[in-house]
C-alpha positions in Angstrom: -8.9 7.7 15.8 -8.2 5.3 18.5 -5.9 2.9 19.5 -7.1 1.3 22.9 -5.4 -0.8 25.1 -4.2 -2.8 21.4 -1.7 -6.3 22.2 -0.3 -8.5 19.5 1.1 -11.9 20.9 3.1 -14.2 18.6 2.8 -17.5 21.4 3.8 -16.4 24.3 5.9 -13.5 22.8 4.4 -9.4 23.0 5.2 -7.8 20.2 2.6 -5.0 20.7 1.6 -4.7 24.4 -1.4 -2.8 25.5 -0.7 0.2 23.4 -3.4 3.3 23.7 -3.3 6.1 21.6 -5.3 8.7 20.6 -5.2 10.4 17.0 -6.6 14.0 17.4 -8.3 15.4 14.5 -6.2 17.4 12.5 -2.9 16.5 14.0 0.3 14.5 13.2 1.5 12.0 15.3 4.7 10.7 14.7 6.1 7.1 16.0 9.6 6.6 16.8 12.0 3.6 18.5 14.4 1.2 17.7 14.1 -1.4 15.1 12.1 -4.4 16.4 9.9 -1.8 18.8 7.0 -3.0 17.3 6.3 0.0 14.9 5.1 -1.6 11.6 2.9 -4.1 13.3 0.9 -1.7 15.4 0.6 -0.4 12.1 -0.7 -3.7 10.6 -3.0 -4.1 13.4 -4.4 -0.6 13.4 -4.9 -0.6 8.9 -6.4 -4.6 9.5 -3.4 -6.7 8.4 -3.2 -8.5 11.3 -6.0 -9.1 14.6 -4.9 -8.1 17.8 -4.9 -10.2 20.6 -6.2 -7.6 22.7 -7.7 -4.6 22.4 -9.8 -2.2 19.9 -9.2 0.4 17.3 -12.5 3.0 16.2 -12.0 5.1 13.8 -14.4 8.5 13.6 -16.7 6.6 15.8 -16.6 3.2 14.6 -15.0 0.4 15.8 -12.9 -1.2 13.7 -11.1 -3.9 15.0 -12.3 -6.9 13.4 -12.9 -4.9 9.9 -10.7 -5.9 7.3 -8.7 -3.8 5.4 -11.2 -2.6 2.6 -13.4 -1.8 5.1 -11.7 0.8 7.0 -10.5 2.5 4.2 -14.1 3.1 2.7 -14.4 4.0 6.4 -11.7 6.9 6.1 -7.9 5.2 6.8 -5.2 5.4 4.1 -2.0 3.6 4.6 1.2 4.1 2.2 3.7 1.0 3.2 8.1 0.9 3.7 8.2 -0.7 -0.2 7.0 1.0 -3.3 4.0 0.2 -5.1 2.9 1.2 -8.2 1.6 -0.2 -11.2 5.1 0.5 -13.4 3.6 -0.7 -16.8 1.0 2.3 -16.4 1.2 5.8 -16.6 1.0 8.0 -13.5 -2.2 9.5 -13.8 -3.3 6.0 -14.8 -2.3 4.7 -11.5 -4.3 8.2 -9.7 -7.1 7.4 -12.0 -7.6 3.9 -10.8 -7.2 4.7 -7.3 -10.2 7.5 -7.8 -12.4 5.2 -9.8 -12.0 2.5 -6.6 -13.3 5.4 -4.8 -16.2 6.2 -6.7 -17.1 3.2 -7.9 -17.6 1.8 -11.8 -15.4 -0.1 -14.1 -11.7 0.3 -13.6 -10.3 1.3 -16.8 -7.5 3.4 -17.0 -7.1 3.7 -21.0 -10.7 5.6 -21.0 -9.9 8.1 -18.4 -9.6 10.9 -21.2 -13.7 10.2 -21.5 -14.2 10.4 -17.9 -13.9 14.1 -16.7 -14.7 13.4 -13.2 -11.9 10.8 -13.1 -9.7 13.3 -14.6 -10.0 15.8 -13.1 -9.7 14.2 -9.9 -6.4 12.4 -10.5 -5.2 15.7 -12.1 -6.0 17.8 -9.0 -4.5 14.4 -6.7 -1.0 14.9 -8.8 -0.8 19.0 -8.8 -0.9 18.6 -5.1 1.5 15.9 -4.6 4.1 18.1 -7.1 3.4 15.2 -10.2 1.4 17.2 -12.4 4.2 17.4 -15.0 4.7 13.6 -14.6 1.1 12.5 -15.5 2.5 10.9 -18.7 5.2 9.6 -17.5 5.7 5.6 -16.7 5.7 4.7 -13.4 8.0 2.3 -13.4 10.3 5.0 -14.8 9.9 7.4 -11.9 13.0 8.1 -9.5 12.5 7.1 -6.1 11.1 10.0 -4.5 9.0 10.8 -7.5 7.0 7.7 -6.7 6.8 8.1 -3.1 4.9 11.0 -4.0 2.8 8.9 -6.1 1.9 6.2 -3.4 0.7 9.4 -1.5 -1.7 10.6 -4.7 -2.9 7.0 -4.3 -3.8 7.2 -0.6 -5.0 10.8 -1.4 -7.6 9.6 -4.4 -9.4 7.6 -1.5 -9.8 10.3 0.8 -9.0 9.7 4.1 -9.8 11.2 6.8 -6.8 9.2 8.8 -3.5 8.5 7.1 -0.7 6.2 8.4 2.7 6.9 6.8 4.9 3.8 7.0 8.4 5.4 6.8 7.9 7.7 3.8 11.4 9.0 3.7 12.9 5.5 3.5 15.7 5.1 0.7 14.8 8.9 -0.4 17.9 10.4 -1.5 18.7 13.6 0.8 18.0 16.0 -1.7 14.3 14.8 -2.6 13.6 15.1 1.0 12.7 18.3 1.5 10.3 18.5 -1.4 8.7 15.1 0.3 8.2 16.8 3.3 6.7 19.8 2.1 3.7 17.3 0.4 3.5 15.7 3.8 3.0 18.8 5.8 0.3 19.8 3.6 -1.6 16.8 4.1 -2.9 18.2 7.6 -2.9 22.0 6.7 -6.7 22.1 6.2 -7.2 20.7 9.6 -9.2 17.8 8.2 -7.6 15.1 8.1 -5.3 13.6 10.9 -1.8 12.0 10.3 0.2 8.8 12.3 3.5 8.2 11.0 6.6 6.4 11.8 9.9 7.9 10.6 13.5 7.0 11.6 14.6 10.1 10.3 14.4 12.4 13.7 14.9 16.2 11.8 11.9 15.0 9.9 9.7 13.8 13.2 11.0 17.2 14.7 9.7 19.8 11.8 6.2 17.8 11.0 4.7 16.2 14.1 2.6 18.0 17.0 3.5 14.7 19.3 5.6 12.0 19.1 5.0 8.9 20.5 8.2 6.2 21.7 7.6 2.9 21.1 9.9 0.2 23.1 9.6 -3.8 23.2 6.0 -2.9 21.9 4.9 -0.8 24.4 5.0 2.9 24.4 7.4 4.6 26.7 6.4 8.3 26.3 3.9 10.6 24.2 4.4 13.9 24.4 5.2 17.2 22.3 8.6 16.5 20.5 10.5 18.7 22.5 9.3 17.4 26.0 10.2 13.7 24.8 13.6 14.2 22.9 14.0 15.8 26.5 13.0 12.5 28.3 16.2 10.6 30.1 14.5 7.4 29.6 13.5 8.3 25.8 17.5 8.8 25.4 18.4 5.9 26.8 16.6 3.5 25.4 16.0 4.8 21.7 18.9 7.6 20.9 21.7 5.5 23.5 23.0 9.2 24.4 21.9 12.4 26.0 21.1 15.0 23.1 
């Protein structure tokens, strides 16, 4: 994926400038800066939420900028977003077996899954590998926090992407889940296939997933690197972490 030369103005106000960034297959980019950097609407700009005012996103080939939403995701992009959402009145594998029957088309009709083995057995295989398989049953709306950050990535997972944004996936995760949260996440990439951007306030997390990280300051980004070369970076500590480390 792509991100070329990208700008978002609100009047006469930047709140993404000329922003280029380039999504390798296979790896996992991770997108750090303060709050009010810009982060979530490059994000909204890049999954088709918003237009830019400058600029182009292609994904595997394709541009993509003036696509909306649906489009790039039958196109290959998966986004998961800051909030929660799940249908809470349905069961888990309900929610995976909608999100796989959107994907291959036909009525959506959770309550006759059990006759549908290729729905099944898709949500089935969705939850073993996001660590939900004993949850299937269980109501979503009942799920502890982490549990259904897990389950927002099954979603994005039942659509197979080939590009995945991850919008803060550790946020109110009690300390404890997070591990376990970032063991899903790392597999997400380990086949090589499919490539990863994420934004993540929490830096031990950015340190033990991503190949790069890229800073992003008043919109624009002030250094991309590996995560060792830009924690390094004076002008990285200065403006994002306010100290040397």
């Amino acid at each position: 994926m792509a991100i070329e030369g990208v700008s978002w103005r609100v009047g006469a106000v930047p709140i993404v400038d000329d922003v280029s960034l380039h999504l390798r297959p296979g790896e996992f980019l991770a997108l750090i800066g303060p709050n009010g950097a810009g982060k979530t609407s490059l994000f909204n700009l890049v999954s088709g939420l918003r237009r830019p005012s400058a600029g182009r996103v292609v994904l595997g080939g394709t541009e993509v900028t003036r696509l909306d939403p649906y489009r790039r995701a039958r196109l290959g992009l998966g986004r998961t977003f800051q909030t929660s959402a799940v249908f809470g009145s349905l069961t888990v594998a309900e929610n995976v077996a909608l999100a796989v029957q959107a994907r291959l088309g036909g009525a959506m009709r959770p309550w006759r899954r059990r006759g549908d083995r290729e729905v099944a057995r898709a949500a089935g295989d969705i939850l073993t590998r996001v660590r939900l398989g004993d949850r299937a049953d269980a109501a979503a709306g009942a799920l502890a926090h982490g549990e259904k950050r897990k389950l927002e990535l099954a979603l994005v997972l039942a659509g197979s992407p080939s590009v995945l944004l991850l919008d803060e996936p550790m946020a109110g995760v009690s300390a404890e889940d997070v591990p376990a949260l970032v063991e899903v996440i790392r597999e997400l990439t380990a086949e090589g296939a499919r490539s990863v951007l994420m934004v993540e306030h929490h830096l031990e997390v950015v340190l033990d997933l991503a190949d790069r990280v890229a800073v992003l300051h008043h919109g624009a980004v002030l250094a991309c690197d590996t995560p060792a070369a830009v924690m390094a970076e004076p002008t990285v500590q200065q403006a994002y972490l306010g100290e040397e480390l």
